[in-house]
C-alpha positions in Angstrom: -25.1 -49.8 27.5 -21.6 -47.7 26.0 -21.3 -46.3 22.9 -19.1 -45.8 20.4 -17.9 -43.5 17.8 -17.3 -46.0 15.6 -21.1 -46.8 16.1 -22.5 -42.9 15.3 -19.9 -43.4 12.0 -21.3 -46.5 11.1 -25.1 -44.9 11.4 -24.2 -41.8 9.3 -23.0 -44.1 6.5 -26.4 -45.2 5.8 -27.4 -41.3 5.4 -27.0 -40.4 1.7 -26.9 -36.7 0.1 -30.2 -36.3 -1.7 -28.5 -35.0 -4.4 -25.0 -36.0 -4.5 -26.2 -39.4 -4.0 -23.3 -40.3 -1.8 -23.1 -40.8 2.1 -22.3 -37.7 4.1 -19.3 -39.3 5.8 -18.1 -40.0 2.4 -18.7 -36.5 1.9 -16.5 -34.9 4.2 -19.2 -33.3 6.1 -19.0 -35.4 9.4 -17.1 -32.7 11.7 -14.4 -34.9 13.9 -15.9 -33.9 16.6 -18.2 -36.7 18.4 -18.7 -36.1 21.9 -20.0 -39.0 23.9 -21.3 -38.6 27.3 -23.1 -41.8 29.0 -26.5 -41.8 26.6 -25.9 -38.5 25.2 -24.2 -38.3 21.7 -23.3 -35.1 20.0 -21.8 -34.5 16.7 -21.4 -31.5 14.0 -22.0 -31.7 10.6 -21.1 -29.5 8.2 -22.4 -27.3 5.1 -20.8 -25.3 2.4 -23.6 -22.5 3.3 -25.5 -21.4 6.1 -29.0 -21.2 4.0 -28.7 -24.6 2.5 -32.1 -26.1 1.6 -31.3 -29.5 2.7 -29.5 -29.0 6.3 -33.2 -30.0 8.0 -33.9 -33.1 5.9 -29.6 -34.4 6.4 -30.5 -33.6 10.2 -33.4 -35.6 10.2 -32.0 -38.5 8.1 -29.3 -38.4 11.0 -30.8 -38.3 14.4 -32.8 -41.9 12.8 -29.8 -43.7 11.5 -28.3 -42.7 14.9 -31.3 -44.3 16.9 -31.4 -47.2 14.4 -27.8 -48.0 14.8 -27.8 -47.6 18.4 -30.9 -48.0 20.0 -33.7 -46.5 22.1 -31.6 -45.1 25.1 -29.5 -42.9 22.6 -29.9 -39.3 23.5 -30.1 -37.6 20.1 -32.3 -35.5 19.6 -31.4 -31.4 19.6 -27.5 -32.7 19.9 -26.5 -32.3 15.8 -25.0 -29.2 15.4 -24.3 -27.5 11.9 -21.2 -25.7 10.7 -20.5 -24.1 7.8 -17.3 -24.8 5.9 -14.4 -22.1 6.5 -14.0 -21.8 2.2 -10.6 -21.0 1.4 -9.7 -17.6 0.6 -8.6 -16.6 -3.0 -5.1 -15.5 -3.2 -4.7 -11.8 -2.8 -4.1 -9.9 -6.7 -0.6 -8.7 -6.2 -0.9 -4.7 -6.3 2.2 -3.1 -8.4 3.7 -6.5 -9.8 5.8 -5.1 -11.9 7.7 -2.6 -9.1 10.7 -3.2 -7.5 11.0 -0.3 -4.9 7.7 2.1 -3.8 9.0 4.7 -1.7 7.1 7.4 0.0 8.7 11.1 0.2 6.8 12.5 2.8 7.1 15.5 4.9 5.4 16.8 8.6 4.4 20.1 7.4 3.8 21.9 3.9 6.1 24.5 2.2 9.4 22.6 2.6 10.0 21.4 -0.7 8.6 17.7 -0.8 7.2 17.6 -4.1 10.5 19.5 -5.5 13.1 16.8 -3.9 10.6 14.3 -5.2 10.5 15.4 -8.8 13.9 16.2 -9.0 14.8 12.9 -7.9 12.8 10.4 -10.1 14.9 12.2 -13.0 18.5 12.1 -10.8 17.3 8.0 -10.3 16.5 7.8 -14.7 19.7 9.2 -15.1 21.1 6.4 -13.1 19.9 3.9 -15.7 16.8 3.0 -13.7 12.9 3.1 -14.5 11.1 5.0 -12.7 7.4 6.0 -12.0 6.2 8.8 -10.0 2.7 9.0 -8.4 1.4 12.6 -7.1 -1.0 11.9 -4.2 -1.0 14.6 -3.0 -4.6 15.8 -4.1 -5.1 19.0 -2.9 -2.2 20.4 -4.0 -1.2 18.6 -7.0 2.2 20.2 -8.8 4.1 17.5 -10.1 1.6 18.5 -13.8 3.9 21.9 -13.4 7.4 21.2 -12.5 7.2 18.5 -15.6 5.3 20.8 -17.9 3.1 18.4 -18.2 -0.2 20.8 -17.2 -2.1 19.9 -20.4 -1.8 16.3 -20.6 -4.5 14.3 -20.9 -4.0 10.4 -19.5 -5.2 7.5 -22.1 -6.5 4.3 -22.0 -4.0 1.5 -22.1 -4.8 -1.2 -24.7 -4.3 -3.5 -21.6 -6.7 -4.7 -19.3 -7.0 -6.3 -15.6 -10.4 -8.4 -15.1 -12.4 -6.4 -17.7 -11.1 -3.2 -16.3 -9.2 -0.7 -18.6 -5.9 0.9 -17.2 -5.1 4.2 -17.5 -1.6 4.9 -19.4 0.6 7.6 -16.9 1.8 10.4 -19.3 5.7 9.9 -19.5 8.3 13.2 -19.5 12.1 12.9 -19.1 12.3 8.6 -18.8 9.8 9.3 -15.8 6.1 8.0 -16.0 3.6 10.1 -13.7 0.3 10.3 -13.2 -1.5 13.0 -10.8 -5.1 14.0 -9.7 -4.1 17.0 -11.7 -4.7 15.5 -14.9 -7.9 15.2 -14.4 -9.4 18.0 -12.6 -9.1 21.8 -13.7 -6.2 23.6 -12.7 -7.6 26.7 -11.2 -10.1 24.8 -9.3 -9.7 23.6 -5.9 -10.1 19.7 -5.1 -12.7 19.9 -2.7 -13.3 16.4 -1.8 -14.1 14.1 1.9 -11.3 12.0 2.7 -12.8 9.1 1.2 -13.1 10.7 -1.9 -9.2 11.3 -2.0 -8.3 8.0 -0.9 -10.1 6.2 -3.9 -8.7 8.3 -6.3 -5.7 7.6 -4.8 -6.2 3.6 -5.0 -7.5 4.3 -8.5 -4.6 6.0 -9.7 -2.2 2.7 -7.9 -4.3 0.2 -9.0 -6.1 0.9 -11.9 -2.9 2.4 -13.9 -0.3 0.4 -16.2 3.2 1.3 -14.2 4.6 -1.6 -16.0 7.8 -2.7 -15.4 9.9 0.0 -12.8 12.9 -0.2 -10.5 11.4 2.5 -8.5 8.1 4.2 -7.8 8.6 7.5 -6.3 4.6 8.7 -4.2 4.8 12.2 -3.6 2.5 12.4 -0.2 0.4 14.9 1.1 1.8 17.0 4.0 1.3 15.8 7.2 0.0 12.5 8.7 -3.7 11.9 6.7 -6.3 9.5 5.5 -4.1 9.0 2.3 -0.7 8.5 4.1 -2.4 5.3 6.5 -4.9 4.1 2.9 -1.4 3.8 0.4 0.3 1.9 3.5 -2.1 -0.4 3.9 -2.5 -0.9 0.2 0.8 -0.6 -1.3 3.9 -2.4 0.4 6.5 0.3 0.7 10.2 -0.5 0.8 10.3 2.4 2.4 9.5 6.5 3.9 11.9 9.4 3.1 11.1 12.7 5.0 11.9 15.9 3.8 12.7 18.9 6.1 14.1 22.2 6.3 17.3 23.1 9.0 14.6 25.3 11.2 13.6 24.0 14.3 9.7 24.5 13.6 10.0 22.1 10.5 12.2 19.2 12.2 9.5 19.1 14.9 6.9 18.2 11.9 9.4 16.5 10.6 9.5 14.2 13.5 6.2 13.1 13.6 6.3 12.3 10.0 9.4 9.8 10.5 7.2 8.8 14.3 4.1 7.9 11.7 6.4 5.6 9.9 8.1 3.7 12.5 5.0 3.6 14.6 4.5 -0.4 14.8 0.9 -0.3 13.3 2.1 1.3 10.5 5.5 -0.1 10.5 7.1 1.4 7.5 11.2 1.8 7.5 12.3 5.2 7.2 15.2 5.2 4.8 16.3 8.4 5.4 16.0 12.0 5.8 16.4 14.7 3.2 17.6 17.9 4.6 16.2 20.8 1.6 17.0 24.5 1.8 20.3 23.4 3.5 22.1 26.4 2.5 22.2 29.6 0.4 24.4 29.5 -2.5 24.5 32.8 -4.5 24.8 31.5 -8.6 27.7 34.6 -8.5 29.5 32.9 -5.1 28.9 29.2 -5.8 31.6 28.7 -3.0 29.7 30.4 -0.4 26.7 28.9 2.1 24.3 30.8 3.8 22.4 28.5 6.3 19.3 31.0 6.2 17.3 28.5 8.0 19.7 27.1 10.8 22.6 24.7 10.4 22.9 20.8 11.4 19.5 20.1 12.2 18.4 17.1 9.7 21.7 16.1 10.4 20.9 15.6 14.4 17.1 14.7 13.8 18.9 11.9 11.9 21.1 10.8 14.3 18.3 10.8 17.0 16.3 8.5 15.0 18.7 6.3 14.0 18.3 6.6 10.3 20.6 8.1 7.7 20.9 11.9 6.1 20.4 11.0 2.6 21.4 14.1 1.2 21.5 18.3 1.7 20.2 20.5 -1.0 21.1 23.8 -1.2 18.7 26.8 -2.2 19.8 27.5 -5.2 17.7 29.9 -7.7 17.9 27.7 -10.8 16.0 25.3 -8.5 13.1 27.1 -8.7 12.5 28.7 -11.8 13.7 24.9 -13.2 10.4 23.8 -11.4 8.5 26.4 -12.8 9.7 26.0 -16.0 8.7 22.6 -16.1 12.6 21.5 -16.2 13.5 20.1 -13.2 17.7 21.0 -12.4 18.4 17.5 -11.7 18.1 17.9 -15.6 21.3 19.3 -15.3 24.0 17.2 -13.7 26.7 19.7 -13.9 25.1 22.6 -12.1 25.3 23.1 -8.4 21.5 21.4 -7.5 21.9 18.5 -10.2 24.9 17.3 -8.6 23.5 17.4 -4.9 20.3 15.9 -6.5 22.7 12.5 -8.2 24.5 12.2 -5.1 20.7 11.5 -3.3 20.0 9.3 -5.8 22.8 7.4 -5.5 22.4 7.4 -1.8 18.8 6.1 -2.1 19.5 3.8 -4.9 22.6 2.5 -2.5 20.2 1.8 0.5 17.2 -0.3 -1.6 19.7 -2.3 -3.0 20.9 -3.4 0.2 
């Protein structure tokens, strides 16, 4: 004797949800998959959970309809398989809604003026006309608090709130809002924290912040290549990487792996461009004259061999630093020597993400 399917959906009509009260072909939960081979019948049916109290009794209710319908000979028994539902997944909360451009300034080693370039040009980018937010993640070494004077701020609750969670308000200084781990901790303290420690912080201080509405948000990144640098990747979509070096051959070399992190297809982040800092010495007394302390060209040919463009050289300049220290960055200044190299990178970077 053949069978059918038509016969096994005929039999399964007759097999009605205890509690729904409707037949489990009505239901959805015959799987289209009905395998018949000679006597032997085999089918799936499927559940919304895997601990459901009722998958025995539906099974049962089954296997007879199926020998009712179709007789004696049917092989049945131990061939209904369950499957649970594949549920739909809930669309993803869009992280930074309100940000245009997040771009990571990022450097291969310490001590080459990362956190500088990145201060200085969040307020070069303001003074373009554009909003602009600046995390500090890098936790260990926090100094973004300084160069804005800023040391003694205290971040505040927003009066908004994202699924019963309060947001933190970042403390705003020159048209540029910021928030830092060193807001929170004590200044002369270290941060001595495991990597997952650091990394929620950081996710805290991204997610759990009102940025509003920006055109850019500016992360100022640890040194090196961390925990932190592959956790704000995969949590934050960056338009892009800028590395900062020095001319000296030691700091290109770091400075390489940075930019190799980036472009490395797991990470696949572009790398917009490379910032060559402490280009030259320019005496305030001889602001004609350049001094290339640390070597001359090299950004320029680390560039080039990477395919990506030199965004900018900064020269070291004194007002640079005690600016920092001061808590006034010079891009403050457009009319000195490092406020004008500082508007020509923003320019430059505002020139790129636009494209």
């Amino acid at each position: 004797m053949a069978f059918y399917p038509a016969q096994v959906i005929q039999a399964l009509k007759r097999v009605i949800h205890p509690e729904k009260g409707i037949d489990i072909v009505e239901m959805g939960m015959l799987e289209d998959d009905i395998r018949i081979s000679g006597n032997r019948v085999s089918f799936s049916l499927l559940f919304d959970r895997p601990n459901d109290p009722l998958i025995s009794i539906i099974k049962q209710r089954a296997t007879a309809a199926i020998k009712e319908e179709m007789g004696p000979d049917v092989e049945i028994n131990d061939n209904i398989f369950i499957k649970i539902r594949q549920r739909p997944k809930a669309p993803e909360k869009p992280i930074l809604p309100g940000v245009k451009n997040v771009i990571a300034v990022a450097s291969g080693k310490g001590g080459v003026g990362k956190s500088t370039v990145t201060a200085n040009l969040a307020i070069a980018l303001t003074k373009l006309g554009y909003k602009v937010g600046l995390l500090d993640a890098d936790i260990f070494g926090p100094s973004i608090p300084i160069m804005f004077n800023t040391e003694d701020a205290r971040p505040t609750l927003s009066e908004k709130s994202t699924e019963g969670n309060d947001l933190i308000d970042p403390i705003e200084q020159y048209g540029v809002k910021m928030l830092s781990i060193g807001f929170f901790v004590d200044p002369k303290q270290a941060v001595v924290w495991r990597g997952a420690m650091a990394t929620n912080a950081i996710k805290q201080l991204v997610t759990e912040a009102d940025w509003g509405e920006l055109d850019y948000l500016l992360i100022d990144m640890p040194p090196g290549t961390s925990d932190i640098h592959i956790s704000l990747v995969g949590l934050v979509k960056l338009t892009g990487a800028i590395v900062v070096s020095t001319p000296q051959k030691v700091a290109l070399a770091d400075a390489r792996k940075g930019c190799d992190m980036f472009l490395n297809p797991k990470v696949d982040v572009p790398v917009l461009g490379i910032v060559e800092n402490m280009a030259w010495f320019t005496p305030a007394e001889l602001p004609e004259n350049k001094y290339y302390i640390f070597g001359q060209g090299g950004a320029s040919a680390l560039a080039a061999e990477i395919g990506v463009p030199l965004l900018g050289q900064i020269p070291i300049v004194q007002s640079i630093r005690e600016c920092g220290d001061n808590g006034s960055p010079a891009a403050l200044d457009e009319s000195s020597i490092a406020g004008s190299a500082f508007a020509a990178l923003a320019e430059k970077v505002a020139q790129i993400c636009n494209k």
